[in-house]
N, CA, C and O atoms as CSV, one atom per row, in Angstrom:
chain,resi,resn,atom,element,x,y,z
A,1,UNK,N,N,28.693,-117.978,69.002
A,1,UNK,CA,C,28.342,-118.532,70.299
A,1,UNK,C,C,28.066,-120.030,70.151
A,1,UNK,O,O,27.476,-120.509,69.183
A,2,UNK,N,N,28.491,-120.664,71.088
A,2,UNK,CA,C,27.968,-122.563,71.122
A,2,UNK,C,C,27.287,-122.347,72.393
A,2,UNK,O,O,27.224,-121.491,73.275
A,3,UNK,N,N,26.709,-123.720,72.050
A,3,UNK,CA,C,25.942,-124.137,72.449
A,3,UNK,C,C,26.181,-124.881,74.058
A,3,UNK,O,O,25.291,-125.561,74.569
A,4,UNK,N,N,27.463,-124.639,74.710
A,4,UNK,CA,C,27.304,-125.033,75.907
A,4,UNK,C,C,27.014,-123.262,76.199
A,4,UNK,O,O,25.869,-123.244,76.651
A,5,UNK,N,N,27.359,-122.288,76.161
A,5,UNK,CA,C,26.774,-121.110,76.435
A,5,UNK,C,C,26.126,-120.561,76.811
A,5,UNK,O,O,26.117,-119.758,77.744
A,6,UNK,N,N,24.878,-121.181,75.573
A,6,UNK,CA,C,24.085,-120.696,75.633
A,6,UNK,C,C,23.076,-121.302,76.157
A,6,UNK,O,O,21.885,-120.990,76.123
A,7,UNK,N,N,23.796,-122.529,76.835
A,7,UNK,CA,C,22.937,-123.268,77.938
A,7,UNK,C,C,23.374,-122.871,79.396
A,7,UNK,O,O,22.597,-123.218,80.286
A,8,UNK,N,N,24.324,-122.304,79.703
A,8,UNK,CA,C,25.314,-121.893,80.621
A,8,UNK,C,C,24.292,-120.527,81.133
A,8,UNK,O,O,23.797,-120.346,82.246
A,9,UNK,N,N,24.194,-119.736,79.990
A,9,UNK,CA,C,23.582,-118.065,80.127
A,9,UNK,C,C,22.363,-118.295,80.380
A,9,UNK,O,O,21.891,-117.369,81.039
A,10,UNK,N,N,21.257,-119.516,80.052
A,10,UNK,CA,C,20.441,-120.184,80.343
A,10,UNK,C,C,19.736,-120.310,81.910
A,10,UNK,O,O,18.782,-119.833,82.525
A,11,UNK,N,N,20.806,-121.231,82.119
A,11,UNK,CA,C,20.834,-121.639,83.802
A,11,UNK,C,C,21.029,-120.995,84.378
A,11,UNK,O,O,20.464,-121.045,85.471
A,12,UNK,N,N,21.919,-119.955,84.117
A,12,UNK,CA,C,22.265,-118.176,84.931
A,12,UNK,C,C,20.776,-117.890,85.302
A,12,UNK,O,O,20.095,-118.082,86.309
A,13,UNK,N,N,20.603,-117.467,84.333
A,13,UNK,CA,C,19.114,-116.976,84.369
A,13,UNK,C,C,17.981,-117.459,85.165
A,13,UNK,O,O,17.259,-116.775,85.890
A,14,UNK,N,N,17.914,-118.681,84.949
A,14,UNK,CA,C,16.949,-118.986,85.881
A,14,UNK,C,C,17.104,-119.540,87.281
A,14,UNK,O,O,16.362,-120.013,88.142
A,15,UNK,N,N,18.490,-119.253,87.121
A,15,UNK,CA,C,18.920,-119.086,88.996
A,15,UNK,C,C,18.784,-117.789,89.301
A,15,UNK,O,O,18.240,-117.666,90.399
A,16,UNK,N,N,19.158,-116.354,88.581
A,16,UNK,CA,C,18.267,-115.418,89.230
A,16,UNK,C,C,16.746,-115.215,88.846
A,16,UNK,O,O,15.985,-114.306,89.177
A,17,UNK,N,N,16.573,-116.081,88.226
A,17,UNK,CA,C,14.962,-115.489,88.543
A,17,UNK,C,C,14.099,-116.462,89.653
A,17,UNK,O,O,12.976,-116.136,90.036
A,18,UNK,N,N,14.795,-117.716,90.118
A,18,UNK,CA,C,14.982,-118.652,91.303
A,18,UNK,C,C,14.994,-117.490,92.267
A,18,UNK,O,O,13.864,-117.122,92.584
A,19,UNK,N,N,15.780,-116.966,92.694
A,19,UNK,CA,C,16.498,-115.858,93.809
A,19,UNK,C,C,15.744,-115.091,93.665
A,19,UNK,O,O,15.106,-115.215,94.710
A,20,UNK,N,N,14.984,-113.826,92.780
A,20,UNK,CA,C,14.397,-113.095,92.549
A,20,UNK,C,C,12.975,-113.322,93.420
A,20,UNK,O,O,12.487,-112.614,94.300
A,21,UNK,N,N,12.696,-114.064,93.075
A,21,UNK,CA,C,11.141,-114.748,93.412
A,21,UNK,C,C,11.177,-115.438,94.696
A,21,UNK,O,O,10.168,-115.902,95.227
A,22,UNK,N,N,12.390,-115.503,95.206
A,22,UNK,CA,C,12.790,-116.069,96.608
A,22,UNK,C,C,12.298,-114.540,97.964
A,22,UNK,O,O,11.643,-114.535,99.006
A,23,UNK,N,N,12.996,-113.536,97.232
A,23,UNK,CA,C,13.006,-111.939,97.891
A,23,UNK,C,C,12.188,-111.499,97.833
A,23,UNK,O,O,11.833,-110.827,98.802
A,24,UNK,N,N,10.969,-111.626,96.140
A,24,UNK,CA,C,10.154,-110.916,96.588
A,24,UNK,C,C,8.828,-111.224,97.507
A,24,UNK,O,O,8.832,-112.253,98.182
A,25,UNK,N,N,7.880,-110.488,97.535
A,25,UNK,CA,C,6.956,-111.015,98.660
A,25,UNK,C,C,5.254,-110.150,97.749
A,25,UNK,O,O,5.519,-109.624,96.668
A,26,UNK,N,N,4.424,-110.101,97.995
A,26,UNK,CA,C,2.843,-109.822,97.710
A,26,UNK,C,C,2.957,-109.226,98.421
A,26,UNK,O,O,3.334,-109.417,99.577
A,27,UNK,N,N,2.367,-107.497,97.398
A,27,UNK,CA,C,2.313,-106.497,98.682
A,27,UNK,C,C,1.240,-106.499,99.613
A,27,UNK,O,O,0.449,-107.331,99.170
A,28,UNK,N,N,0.812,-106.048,100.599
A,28,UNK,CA,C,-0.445,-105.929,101.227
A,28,UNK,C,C,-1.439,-104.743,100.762
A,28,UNK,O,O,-0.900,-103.800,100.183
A,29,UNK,N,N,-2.792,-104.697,100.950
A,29,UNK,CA,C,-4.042,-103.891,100.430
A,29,UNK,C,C,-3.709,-102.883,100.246
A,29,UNK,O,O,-3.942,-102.224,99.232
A,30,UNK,N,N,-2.917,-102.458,101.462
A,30,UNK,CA,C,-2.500,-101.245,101.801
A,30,UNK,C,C,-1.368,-100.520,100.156
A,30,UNK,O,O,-1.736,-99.786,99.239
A,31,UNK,N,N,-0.299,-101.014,100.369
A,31,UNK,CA,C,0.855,-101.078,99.303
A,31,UNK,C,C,0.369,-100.769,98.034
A,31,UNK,O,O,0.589,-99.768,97.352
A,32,UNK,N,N,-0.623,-102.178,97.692
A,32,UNK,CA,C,-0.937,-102.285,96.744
A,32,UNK,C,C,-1.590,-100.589,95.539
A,32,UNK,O,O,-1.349,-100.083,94.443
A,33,UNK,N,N,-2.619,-100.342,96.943
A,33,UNK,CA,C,-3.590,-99.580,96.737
A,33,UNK,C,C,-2.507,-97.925,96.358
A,33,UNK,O,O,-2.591,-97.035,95.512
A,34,UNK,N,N,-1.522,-98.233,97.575
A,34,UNK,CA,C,-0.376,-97.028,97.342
A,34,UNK,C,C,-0.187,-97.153,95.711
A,34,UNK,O,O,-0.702,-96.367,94.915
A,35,UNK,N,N,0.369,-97.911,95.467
A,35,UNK,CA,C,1.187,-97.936,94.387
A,35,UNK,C,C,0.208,-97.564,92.941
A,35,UNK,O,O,0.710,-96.844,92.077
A,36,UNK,N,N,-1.133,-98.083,92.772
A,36,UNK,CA,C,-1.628,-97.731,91.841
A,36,UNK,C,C,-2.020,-96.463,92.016
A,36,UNK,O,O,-2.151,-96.010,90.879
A,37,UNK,N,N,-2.323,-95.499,92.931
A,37,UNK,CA,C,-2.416,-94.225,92.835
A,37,UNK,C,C,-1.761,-93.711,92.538
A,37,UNK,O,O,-2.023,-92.685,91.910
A,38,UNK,N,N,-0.442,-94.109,92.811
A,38,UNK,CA,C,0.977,-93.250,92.506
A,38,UNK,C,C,1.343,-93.854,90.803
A,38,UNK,O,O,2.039,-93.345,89.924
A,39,UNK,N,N,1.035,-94.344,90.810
A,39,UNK,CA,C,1.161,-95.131,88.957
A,39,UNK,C,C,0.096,-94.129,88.260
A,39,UNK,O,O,0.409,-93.142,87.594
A,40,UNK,N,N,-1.245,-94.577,88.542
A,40,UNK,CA,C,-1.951,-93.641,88.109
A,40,UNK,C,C,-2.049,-92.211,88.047
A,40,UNK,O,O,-2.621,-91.652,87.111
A,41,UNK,N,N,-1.429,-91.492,89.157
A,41,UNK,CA,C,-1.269,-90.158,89.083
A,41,UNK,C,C,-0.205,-89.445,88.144
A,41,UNK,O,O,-0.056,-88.278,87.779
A,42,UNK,N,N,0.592,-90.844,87.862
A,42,UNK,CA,C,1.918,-90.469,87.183
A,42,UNK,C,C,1.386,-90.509,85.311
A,42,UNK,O,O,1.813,-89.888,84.338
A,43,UNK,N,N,0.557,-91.293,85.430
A,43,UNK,CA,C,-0.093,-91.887,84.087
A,43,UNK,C,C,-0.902,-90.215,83.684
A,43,UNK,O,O,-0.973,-89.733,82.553
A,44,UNK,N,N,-1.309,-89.737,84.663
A,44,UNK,CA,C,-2.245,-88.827,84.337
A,44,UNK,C,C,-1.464,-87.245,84.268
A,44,UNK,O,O,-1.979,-86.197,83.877
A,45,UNK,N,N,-0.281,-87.424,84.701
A,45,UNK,CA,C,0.592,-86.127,84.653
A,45,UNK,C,C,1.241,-86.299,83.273
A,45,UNK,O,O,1.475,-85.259,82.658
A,46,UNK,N,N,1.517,-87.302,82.783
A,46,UNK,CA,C,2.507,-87.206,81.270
A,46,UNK,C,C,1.040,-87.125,80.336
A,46,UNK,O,O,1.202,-86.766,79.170
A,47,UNK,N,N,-0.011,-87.355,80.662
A,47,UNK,CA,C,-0.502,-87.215,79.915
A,47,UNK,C,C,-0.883,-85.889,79.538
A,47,UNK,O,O,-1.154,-85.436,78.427
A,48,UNK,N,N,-0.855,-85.364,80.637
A,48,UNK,CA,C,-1.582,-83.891,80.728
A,48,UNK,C,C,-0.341,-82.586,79.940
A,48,UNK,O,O,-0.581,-81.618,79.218
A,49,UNK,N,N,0.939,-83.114,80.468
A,49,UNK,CA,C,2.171,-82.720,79.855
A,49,UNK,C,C,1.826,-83.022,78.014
A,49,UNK,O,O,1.927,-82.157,77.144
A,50,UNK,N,N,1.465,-84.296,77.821
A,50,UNK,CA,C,1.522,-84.686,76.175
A,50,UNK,C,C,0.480,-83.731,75.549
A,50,UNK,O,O,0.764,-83.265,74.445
A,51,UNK,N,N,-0.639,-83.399,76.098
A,51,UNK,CA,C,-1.559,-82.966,75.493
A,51,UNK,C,C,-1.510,-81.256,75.694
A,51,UNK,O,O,-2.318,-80.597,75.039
A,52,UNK,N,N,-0.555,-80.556,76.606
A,52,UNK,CA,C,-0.664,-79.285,76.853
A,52,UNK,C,C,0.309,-78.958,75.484
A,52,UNK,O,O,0.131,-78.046,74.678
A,53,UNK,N,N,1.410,-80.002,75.473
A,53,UNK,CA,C,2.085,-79.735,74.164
A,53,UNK,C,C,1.859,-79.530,73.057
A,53,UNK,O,O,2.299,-78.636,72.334
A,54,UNK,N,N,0.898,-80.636,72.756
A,54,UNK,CA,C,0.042,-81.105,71.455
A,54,UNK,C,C,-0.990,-79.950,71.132
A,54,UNK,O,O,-1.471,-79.709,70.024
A,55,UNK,N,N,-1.258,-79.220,72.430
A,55,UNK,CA,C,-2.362,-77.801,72.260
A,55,UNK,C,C,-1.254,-76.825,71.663
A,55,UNK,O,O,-1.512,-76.558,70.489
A,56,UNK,N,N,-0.422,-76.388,72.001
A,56,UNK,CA,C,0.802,-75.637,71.746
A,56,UNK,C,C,1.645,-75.626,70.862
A,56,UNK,O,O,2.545,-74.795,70.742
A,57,UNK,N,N,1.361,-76.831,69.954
A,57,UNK,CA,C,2.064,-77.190,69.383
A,57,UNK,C,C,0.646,-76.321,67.855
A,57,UNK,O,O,0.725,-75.207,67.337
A,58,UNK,N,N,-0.028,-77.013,67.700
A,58,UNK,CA,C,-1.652,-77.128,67.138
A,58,UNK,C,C,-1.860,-75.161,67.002
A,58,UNK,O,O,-2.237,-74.523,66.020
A,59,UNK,N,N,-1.428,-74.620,68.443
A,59,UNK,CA,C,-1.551,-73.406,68.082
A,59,UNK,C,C,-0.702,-72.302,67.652
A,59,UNK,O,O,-1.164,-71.223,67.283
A,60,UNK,N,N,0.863,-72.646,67.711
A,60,UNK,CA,C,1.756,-72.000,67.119
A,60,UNK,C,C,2.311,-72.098,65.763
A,60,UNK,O,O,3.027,-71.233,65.259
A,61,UNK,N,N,1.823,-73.570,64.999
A,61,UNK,CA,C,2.568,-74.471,63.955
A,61,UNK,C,C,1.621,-74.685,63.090
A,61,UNK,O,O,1.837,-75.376,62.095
């Protein structure tokens, strides 16, 4: 690779992340508050999955 390239793939880049940051927007209280419950609930289901395994695992092996 040279070096006009990888100044080329460069400037790509930070024209979409220009554009990117153009679209997005700050969610509101509301959103916000959605989204970490739903993160968190998700956080708390693989976990519960990892550890029912890890019991199952502990008691057959």
């Amino acid at each position: 690779m040279n070096f006009k390239s990888l100044v080329f793939k460069f400037k790509s880049f930070v024209v979409e992340c220009k554009r990117v940051f153009r679209v997005t927007k700050k969610p509101s209280n509301e959103e916000f508050k959605t989204i970490v419950k739903a993160s968190g609930l998700g956080m708390i289901i693989i976990g519960l999955i990892g550890f029912i395994i890890s019991m199952i695992k502990q008691l057959f092996f």
